[in-house]
C-alpha positions in Angstrom: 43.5 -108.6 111.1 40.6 -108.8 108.1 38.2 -111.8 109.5 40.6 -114.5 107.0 43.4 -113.6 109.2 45.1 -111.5 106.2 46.2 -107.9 105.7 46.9 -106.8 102.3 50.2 -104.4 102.2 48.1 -101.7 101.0 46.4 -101.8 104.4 49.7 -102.2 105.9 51.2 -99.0 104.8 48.3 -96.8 105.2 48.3 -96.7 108.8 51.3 -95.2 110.8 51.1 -97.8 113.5 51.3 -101.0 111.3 54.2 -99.6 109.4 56.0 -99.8 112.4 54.8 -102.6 113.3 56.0 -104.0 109.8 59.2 -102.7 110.2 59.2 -104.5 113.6 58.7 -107.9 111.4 61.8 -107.5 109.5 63.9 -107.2 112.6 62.7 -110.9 113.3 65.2 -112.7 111.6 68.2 -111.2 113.8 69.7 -114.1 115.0 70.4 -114.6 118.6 74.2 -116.4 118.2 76.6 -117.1 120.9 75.6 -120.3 122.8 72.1 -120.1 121.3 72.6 -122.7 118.6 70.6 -125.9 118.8 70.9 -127.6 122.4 72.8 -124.4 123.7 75.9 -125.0 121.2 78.5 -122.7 120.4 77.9 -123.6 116.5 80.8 -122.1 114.5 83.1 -121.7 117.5 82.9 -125.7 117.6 83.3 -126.7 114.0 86.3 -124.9 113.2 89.8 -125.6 115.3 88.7 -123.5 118.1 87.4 -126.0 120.2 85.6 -129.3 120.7 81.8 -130.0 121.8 81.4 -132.4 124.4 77.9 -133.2 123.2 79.3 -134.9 119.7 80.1 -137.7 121.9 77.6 -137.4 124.7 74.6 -136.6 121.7 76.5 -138.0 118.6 73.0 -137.7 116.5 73.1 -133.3 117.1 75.2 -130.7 115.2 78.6 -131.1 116.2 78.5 -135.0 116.2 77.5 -135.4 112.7 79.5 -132.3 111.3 83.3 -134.2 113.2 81.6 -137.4 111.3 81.0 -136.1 107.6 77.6 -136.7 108.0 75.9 -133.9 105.9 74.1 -133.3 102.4 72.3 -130.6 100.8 68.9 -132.6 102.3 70.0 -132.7 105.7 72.9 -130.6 106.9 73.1 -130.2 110.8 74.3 -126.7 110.6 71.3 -126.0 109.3 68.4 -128.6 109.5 67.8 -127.7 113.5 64.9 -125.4 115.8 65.5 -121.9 114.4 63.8 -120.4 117.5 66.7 -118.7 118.4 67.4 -117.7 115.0 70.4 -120.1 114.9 69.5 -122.4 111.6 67.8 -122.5 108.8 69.8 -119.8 107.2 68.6 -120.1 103.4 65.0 -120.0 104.3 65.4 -117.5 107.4 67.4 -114.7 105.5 65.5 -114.6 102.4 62.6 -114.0 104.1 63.9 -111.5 106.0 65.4 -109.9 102.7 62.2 -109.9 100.7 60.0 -108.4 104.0 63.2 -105.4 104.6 63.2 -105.1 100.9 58.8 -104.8 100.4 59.3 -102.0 103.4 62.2 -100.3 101.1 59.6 -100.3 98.5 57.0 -98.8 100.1 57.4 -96.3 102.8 57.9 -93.4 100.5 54.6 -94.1 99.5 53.1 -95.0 103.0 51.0 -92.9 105.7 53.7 -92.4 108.3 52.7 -89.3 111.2 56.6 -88.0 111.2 58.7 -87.9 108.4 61.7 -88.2 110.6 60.1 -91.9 111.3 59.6 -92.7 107.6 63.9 -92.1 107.1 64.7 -93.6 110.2 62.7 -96.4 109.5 63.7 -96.9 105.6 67.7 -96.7 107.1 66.9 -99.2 109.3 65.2 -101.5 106.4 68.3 -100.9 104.8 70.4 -102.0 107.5 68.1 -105.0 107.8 69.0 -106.7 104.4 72.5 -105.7 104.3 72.9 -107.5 107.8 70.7 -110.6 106.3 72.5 -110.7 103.1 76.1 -110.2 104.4 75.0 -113.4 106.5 73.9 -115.3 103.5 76.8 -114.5 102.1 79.4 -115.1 104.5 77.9 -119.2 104.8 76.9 -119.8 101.6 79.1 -117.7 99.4 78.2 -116.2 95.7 75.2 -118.2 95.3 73.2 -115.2 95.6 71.0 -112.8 93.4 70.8 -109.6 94.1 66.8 -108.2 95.1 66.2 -104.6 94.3 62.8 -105.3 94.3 60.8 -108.1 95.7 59.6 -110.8 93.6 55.9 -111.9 93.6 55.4 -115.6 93.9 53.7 -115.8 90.2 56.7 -113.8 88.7 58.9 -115.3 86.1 62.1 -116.6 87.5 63.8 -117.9 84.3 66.2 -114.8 84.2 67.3 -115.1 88.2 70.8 -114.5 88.2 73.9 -115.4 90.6 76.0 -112.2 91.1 79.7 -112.4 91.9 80.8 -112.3 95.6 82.1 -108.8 94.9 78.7 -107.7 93.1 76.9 -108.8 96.3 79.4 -107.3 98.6 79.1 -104.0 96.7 75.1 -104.1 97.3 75.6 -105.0 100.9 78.0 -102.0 100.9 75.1 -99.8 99.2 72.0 -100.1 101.7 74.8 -99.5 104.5 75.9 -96.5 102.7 72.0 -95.6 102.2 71.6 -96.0 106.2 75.2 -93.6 106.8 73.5 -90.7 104.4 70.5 -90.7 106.5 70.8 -87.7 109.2 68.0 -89.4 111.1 69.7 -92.6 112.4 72.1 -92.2 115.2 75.3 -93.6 115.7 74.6 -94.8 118.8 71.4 -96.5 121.0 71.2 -94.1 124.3 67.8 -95.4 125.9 66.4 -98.5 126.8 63.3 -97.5 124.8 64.9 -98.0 121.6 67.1 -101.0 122.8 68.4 -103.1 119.5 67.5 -100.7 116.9 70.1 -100.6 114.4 72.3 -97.4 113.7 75.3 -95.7 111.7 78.1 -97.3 113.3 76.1 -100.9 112.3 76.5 -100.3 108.9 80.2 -99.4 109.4 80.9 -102.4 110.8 78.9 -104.6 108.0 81.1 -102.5 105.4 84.4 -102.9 107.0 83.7 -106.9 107.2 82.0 -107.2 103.8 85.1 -105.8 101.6 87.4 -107.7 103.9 86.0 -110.7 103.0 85.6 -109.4 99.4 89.0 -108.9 99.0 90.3 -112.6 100.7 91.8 -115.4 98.7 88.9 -117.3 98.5 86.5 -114.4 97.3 88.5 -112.4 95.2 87.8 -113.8 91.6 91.9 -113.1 91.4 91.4 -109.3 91.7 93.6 -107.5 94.0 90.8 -105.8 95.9 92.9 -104.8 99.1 93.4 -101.5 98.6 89.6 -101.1 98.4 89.5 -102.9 101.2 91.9 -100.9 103.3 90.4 -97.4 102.0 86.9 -98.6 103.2 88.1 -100.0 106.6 90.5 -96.9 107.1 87.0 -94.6 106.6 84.9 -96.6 108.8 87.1 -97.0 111.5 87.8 -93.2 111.8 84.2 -93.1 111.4 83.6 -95.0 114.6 86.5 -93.0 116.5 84.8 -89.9 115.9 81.3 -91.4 117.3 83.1 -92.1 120.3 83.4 -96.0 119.8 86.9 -96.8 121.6 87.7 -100.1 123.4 87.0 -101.3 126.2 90.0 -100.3 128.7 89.0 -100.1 132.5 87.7 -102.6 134.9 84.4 -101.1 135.9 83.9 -103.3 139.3 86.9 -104.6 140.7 84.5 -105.5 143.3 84.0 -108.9 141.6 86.7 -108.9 138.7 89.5 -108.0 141.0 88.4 -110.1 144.0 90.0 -112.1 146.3 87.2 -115.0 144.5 87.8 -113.9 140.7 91.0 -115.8 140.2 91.7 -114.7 136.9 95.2 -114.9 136.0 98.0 -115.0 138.8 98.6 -112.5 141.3 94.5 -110.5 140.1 95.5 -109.4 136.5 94.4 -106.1 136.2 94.9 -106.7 132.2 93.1 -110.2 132.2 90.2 -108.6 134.5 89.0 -106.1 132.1 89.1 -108.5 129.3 86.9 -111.0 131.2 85.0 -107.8 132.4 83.8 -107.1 129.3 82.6 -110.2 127.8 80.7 -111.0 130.5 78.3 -107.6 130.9 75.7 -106.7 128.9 76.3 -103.7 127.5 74.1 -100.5 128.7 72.0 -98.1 126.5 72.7 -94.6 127.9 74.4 -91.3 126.2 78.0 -92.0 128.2 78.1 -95.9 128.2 80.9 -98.0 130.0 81.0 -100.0 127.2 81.7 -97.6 124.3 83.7 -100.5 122.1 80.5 -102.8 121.6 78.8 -101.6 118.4 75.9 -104.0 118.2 74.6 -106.8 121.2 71.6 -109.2 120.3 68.9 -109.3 121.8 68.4 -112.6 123.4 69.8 -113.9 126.6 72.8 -116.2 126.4 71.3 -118.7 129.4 73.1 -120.2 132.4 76.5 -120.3 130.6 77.6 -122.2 133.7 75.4 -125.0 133.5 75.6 -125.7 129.3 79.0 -124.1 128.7 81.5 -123.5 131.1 82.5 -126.5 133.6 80.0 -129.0 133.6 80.6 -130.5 136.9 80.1 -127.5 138.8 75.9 -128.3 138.2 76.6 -132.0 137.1 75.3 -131.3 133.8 77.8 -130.7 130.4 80.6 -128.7 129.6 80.1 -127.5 126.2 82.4 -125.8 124.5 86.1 -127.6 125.3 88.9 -125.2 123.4 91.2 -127.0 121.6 95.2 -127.2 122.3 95.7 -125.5 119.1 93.4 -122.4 120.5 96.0 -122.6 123.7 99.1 -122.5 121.6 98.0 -119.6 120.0 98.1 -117.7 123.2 101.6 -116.0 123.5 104.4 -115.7 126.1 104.0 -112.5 128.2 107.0 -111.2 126.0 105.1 -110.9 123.2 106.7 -114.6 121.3 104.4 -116.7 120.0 105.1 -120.3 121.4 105.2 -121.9 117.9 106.7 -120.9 114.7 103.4 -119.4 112.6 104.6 -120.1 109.3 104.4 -123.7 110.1 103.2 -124.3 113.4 103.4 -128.1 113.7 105.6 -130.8 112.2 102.8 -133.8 111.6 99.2 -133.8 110.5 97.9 -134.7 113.9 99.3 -131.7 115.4 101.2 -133.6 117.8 104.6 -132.2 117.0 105.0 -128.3 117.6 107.2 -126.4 115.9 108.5 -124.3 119.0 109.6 -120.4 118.1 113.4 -121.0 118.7 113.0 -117.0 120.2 110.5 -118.1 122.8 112.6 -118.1 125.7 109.9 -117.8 128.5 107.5 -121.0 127.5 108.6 -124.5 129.2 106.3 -127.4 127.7 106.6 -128.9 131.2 105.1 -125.8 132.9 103.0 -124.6 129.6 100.3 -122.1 131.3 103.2 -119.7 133.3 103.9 -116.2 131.6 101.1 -116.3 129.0 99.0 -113.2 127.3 96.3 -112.1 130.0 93.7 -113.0 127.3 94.6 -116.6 128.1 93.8 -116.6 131.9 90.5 -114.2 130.7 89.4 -117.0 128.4 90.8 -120.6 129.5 90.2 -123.0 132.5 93.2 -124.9 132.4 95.0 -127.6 134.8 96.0 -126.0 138.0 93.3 -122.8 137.7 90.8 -122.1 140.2 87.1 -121.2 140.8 84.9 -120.0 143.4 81.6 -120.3 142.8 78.5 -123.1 143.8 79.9 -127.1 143.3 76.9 -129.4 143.4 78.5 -132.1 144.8 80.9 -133.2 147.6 84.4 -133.9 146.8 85.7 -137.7 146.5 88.9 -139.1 147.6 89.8 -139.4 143.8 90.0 -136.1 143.9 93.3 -135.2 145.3 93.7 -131.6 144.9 90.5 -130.6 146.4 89.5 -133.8 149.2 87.8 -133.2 151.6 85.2 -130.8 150.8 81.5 -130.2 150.8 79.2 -129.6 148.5 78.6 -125.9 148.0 80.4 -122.4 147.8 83.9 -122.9 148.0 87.0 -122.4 145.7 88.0 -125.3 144.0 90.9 -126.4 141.5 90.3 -127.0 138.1 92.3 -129.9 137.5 92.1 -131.4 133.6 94.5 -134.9 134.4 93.2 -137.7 132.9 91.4 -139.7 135.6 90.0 -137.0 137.8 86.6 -137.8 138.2 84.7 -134.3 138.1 87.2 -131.9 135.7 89.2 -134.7 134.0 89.8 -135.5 130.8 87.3 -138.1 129.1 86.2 -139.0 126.1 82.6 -139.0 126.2 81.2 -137.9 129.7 79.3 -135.0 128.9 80.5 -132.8 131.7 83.9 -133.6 131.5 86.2 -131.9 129.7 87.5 -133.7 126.1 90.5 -131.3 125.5 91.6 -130.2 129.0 90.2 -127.3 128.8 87.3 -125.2 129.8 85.7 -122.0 128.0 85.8 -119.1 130.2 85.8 -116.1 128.5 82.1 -115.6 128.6 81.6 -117.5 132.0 81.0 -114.9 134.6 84.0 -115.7 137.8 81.1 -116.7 140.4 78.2 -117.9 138.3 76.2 -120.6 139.3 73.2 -122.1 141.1 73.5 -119.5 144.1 74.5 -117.0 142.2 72.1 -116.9 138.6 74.2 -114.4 136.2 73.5 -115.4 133.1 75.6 -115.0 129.9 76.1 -111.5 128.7 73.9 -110.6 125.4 76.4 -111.4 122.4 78.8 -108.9 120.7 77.8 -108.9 117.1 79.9 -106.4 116.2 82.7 -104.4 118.3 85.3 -102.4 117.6 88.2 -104.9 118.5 87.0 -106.3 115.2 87.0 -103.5 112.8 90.3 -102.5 114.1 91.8 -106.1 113.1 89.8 -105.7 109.8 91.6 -102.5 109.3 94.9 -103.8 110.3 94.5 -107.0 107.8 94.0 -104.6 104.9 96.1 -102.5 105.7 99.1 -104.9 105.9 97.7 -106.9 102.7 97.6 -103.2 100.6 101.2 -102.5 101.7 100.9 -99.7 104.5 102.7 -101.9 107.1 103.3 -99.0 109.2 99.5 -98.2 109.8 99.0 -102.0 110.1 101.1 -102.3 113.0 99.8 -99.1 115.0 96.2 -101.0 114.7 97.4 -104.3 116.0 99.7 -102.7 118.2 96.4 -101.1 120.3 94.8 -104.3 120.5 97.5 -105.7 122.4 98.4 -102.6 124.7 95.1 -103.3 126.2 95.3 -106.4 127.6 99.4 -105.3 128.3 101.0 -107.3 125.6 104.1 -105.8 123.8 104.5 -104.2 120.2 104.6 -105.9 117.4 108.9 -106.1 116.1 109.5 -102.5 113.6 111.3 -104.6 111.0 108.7 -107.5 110.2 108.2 -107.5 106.6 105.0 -107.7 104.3 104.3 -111.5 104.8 105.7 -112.2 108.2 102.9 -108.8 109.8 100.2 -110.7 107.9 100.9 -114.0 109.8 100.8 -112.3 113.0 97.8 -109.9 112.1 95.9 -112.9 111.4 97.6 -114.9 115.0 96.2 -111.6 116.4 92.7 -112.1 115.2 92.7 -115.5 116.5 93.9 -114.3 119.9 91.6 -111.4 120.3 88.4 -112.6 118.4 88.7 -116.2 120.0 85.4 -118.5 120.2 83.3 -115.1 118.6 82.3 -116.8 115.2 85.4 -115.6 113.4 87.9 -118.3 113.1 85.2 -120.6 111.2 85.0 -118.0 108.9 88.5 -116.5 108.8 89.9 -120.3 108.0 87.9 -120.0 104.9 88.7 -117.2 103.1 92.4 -117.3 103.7 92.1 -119.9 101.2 92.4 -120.3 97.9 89.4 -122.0 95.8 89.3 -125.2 95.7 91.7 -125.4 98.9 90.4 -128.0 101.9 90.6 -127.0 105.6 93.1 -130.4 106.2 95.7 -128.1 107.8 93.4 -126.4 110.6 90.2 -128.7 111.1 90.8 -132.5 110.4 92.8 -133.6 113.7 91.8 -131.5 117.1 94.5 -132.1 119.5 94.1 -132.6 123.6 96.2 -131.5 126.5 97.5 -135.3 128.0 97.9 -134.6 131.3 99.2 -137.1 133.7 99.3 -137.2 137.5 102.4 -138.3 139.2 102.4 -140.0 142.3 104.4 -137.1 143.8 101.6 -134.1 143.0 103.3 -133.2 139.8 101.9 -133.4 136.3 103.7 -134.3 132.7 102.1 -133.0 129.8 101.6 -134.2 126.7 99.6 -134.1 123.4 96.9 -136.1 122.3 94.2 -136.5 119.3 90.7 -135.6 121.1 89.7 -138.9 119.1 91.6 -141.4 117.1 90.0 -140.8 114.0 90.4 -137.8 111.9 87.6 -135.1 111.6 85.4 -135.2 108.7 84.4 -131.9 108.2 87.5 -130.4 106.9 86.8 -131.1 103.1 87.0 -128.6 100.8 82.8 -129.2 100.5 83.0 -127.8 103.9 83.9 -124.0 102.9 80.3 -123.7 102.1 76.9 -124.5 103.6 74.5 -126.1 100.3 71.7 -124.3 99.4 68.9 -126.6 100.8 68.8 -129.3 97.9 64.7 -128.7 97.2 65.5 -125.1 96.9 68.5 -125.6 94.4 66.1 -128.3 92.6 63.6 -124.9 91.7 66.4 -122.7 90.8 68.0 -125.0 88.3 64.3 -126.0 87.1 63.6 -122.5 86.7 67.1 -120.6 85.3 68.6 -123.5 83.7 71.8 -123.2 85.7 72.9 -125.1 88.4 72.8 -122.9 91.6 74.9 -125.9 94.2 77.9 -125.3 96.0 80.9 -127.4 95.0 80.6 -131.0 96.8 77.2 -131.3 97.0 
C-alpha cells in the first residue's frame, strides 16, 4: 500500500505476489448461495413454487414477505436491495465488479512479472472462468440486458456507443472464456488438495457451457431460433467430457454408520436408495486425487450454518423453520412404480391448485394415505406427517401433543406430526417455527443435527453432474434424439432405484417428464426459479406455477387417524407471479446513466 492507501495496476502486475493476490480479488464475488441469502433464506428456492418461507409472515418487511406481496421496483427490489456479505444480493453491482477486475487481470498478465509461467496460464484460465461464472449469473437473473466487456472500461471513457447484446451473443461469450479455460493444459479438471481448495478448473467451465446454451436455446431466450441442436451437441461434448475426468454420480452410502442407522429414519424399513441421496447432500465434499464424491463439480466456499436451527424444523431449537416445501413440490414426487401422481400435461383442475388431476395409471397412490410407496428422493428430502427424528428437542412434550406425550426435553426420537393444531410441528399460519405447508426441508438437514450434536450444513453444490446430465437429457429430447434422452434420464433415476422411463413416449410427452425429472432430482437447488422461466414464452406470466402455493390440511381425528386435504398457504394469491417477475430490474439509478448515456432504454419489461 503507497502511503494514500492506493496501488496503481502497474505496481500490481509487476510483482509476482500481488498478481496473485489480484487474482485472489476476483474470486471475491463467488457467491456463497444455499441458505446464505439475507436472514439465512433459501432465496430462489422460496420465490418459485418449491416452497414457502415461514419468515414472510413471521418478518413480513424481509425478502420473501414483500416478493409473495408485489412489493418491488427497480429502487428497491428485496431480491436484491439486502447485506451482500454472503455474496447473496446486490447482483448488478456485485457481478460487474467482479467482471471488470477478472477482465483488467485478462488484460494484463501476459504483460505482468509472474516467477512461473505455468502460474501466468493457470491464472489467466481461471480469470476466464471468473467472468464467465459472473456473467452467466447476470445473465440468468437479469436476462439480455447485458454488454459484452472485452476490455475494461475506464471510468472517463465515452459510453455513448454501450450496446446490449442478444441473449445468445452473451451466451456465446460466456461459452468463449470457458472454452479459453478448457484449451489451457495448465488447469486441472479436478481440485486434489486442500491447498488449492475452491480454485476453479476444466470441468467448471463444462458445466457453465452445458447450462449457458441450455438456457440459450429455451423458449424464453431463443429470439425464435431453433438453437437445440446446438444445445444438445455442446451438452453431449461436455458431458462425455466430464465422464472421461472421472466425474460420475454419487452411488454408494459412504457411512451407514449414521445414514443407515437405527436413528436416521429416512424412508421406511432404512432406504438404502434414500440414504445415499440424503448422504450426499449433507457432506461436504473432499479435495483428494480419489474423492467419495466424484459427482460434485464445484462446492462454495462458505459454510451453510446450523441448518437445524434456521431451516429445517424449527421447533427442535424453538427458533424458525425456514424453508416449508410446498404441496406442489410433494406431488411431484412419484409412486415407487415410476407413475407420476398427477397427470403432467395439466396437473390440476383450478387456479388454486386445489383440484389434482390424478394419473388415471397411478395405481399405488391413495390421497388418504398420500406419503406410502413414493420415490426414495421424497423420504431424502421431506419431513412429512407421520415421519420421525432423532436428534436434540429443546423442550418437553405437552399433552397437546398426542403422538409424542410424555417426553422430556432432550435426545430422543420424536414424530413429526404437520396436523393443524399441534403445538410444536403443526400447521400455522404465522408462528415462525411452525410449519406453513406441512412440510419440512430435509434434504440438506443432516438426520441427527442439533444443539448436542453441531453438523452444520454441507458447503453448497454449485455445480454437479446430476445437473449436466438433465441438461443433456433436455436437449437432447428437444433436438429429437429421444433414445439418448431417455438413457440420461433413465441413470438419474436408477440411482435412487426408480424405474425406466416407458420405450414408446413420444417427442412431447419425454419432454414433460424430463423436465418432472429436473424438478424431482434438482429440488430446492436454485433451478426451479429459473427453469419456470425460460420454459416460457416472452411475454408469458408465471400464473400457472407461482401465484397460489397450496398446503397439506391435515386433520386429527379423535380415533388417531388423519384426513387429508388441500389448502391455500394464505387466502390471497401470490404477487410475484407477474410476467415483471421473469426478470430482476437493473437497479433504477444504474438504468437512469445507461439511458442518459446510450440513448436507449436499458429496463426490463414492467419496471
Amino acid at each position: 500500500m503507497a502511503p494514500d492507501g492506493r496501488l496503481t495496476y502497474d505496481e500490481i502486475f509487476a510483482e509476482n505476489d500481488k498478481v496473485g493476490a489480484f487474482l485472489n480479488s476476483c474470486y471475491t464475488y463467488m457467491p456463497a448461495k444455499g441458505v446464505r441469502y439475507f436472514f439465512w433464506s433459501r432465496g430462489p428456492v422460496e420465490w418459485s413454487d418449491e416452497a414457502w418461507d415461514t419468515d414472510a409472515e413471521s418478518e413480513s418487511g424481509l425478502m420473501s414477505g414483500r416478493l409473495y406481496n408485489g412489493d418491488a421496483s427497480a429502487a428497491n427490489h428485496p431480491a436484491v436491495n439486502v447485506s451482500e456479505d454472503s455474496g447473496n444480493g446486490n447482483y448488478w453491482g456485485r457481478y460487474w465488479a467482479g467482471i471488470r477486475n477478472s477482465t483488467v487481470f485478462i488484460n494484463r498478465i501476459d504483460s505482468a512479472v509472474v516467477d512461473n509461467e505455468s502460474d501466468r496460464k493457470r491464472w489467466k484460465a481461471e480469470a476466464h472462468l471468473l467472468r464467465a461464472y459472473y456473467y452467466h449469473e447476470l445473465l440468468k437473473w437479469y436476462g439480455a440486458v447485458l454488454p459484452i466487456v472485452r476490455e475494461p472500461y475506464d471510468f472517463d471513457a465515452d459510453f455513448s456507443q454501450v450496446q446490449k447484446a442478444s441473449y445468445y451473443e452473451v451466451t456465446k461469450f460466456i461459452m468463449e472464456d470457458c472454452d479459453a479455460a478448457l484449451a489451457t493444459d495448465e488447469l486441472p479438471w479436478r481440485i486434489t488438495s486442500d491447498g488449492e481448495a475452491y480454485r476453479l478448473t476444466k470441468a467448471f467451465a463444462e458445466a457453465i457451457k452445458s447450462k449457458m446454451i441450455l438456457f440459450a436455446a429455451s423458449p424464453q431466450n431463443n429470439a425464435g431460433e431453433n438453437r437445440w441442436q446446438e444445445a444438445y451437441e455442446v451438452n453431449k461434448q461436455s458431458l462425455a467430457n466430464l465422464r472421461n475426468q472421472g466425474y460420475e454420480l454419487y452411488n454408494k452410502v459412504n457411512f451407514p454408520q449414521t445414514y443407515l442407522s437405527d436413528n436416521a429414519f429416512i424412508g421406511p424399513d432404512k432406504n438404502e436408495k434414500a440414504a445415499l441421496y440424503n448422504e450426499y447432500f449433507t457432506q461436504t465434499t473432499q479435495f483428494a486425487a480419489a474423492p467419495v464424491d466424484r459427482e460434485t463439480i464445484y462446492q462454495s466456499r462458505d459454510s451453510q450454518g446450523d441448518v437445524w436451527n434456521i431451516d429445517g424444523i424449527g421447533a427442535q431449537d424453538g427458533y424458525k423453520s425456514g424453508t416449508c416445501p410446498s404441496q406442489e413440490l410433494v406431488d411431484a414426487y412419484e409412486t415407487i412404480d415410476g407413475q407420476p401422481i398427477l397427470d403432467l400435461a395439466n396437473p390440476y383442475a383450478d387456479e388454486k391448485h386445489l383440484q389434482p388431476n390424478y394419473n388415471p395409471e397411478n395405481t399405488l397412490y391413495d390421497p388418504a394415505d398420500p406419503y406410502a410407496n413414493r420415490d426414495p428422493r421424497f423420504y431424502a428430502s421431506i419431513y412429512y406427517n407421520g415421519s420421525r427424528r432423532y436428534a436434540f428437542w429443546n423442550f418437553a412434550e405437552a399433552k397437546e401433543s398426542v403422538e409424542n406425550y410424555p417426553a422430556p426435553m432432550g435426545a430422543r426420537t420424536r414424530i413429526i406430526a404437520t396436523w393443524a393444531g399441534e403445538p410444536q410441528t403443526g400447521l400455522h399460519p404465522t408462528v415462525r417455527k411452525a410449519t406453513r405447508t406441512g412440510y419440512f426441508q430435509r434434504k440438506f438437514l443432516h438426520p441427527n443435527s442439533g444443539t448436542n450434536n453441531r453438523v452444520t450444513g454441507a458447503n453448497w453444490k454449485i455445480f454437479r453432474l446430476g445437473e449436466v446430465i438433465l441438461n443433456f437429457a433436455e436437449a437432447a429430447a428437444e433436438a429429437g434424439h429421444l433414445d439418448e434422452a431417455r438413457e440420461a434420464v433413465n441413470e438419474i433415476r436408477s440411482r435412487v432405484g426408480m424405474p425406466e422411463l416407458p420405450a414408446d413416449l413420444n417427442q412431447a410427452q419425454l419432454i414433460l417428464r424430463i423436465r418432472h425429472e429436473r424438478r424431482v432430482e434438482l429440488a430446492m437447488e436454485e433451478n426451479r426459479y429459473f427453469d419456470v422461466r425460460r420454459w416460457l414464452n416472452p411475454g408469458e406470466d408465471l400464473s400457472k406455477t407461482d401465484k397460489w402455493i397450496t398446503a397439506a390440511n391435515i386433520i386429527r381425528n379423535g380415533d388417531g387417524t388423519y384426513t387429508y386435504g388441500r389448502r391455500t398457504v394464505r387466502d390471497v394469491e401470490r404477487r410475484n407471479y407477474t410476467s415483471r417477475f421473469v426478470w430482476l430490474p437493473i437497479p433504477l439509478d444504474e438504468a437512469n446513466r445507461l439511458r442518459s448515456a446510450t440513448g436507449v432504454d436499458w429496463q426490463n419489461p414492467g419496471w
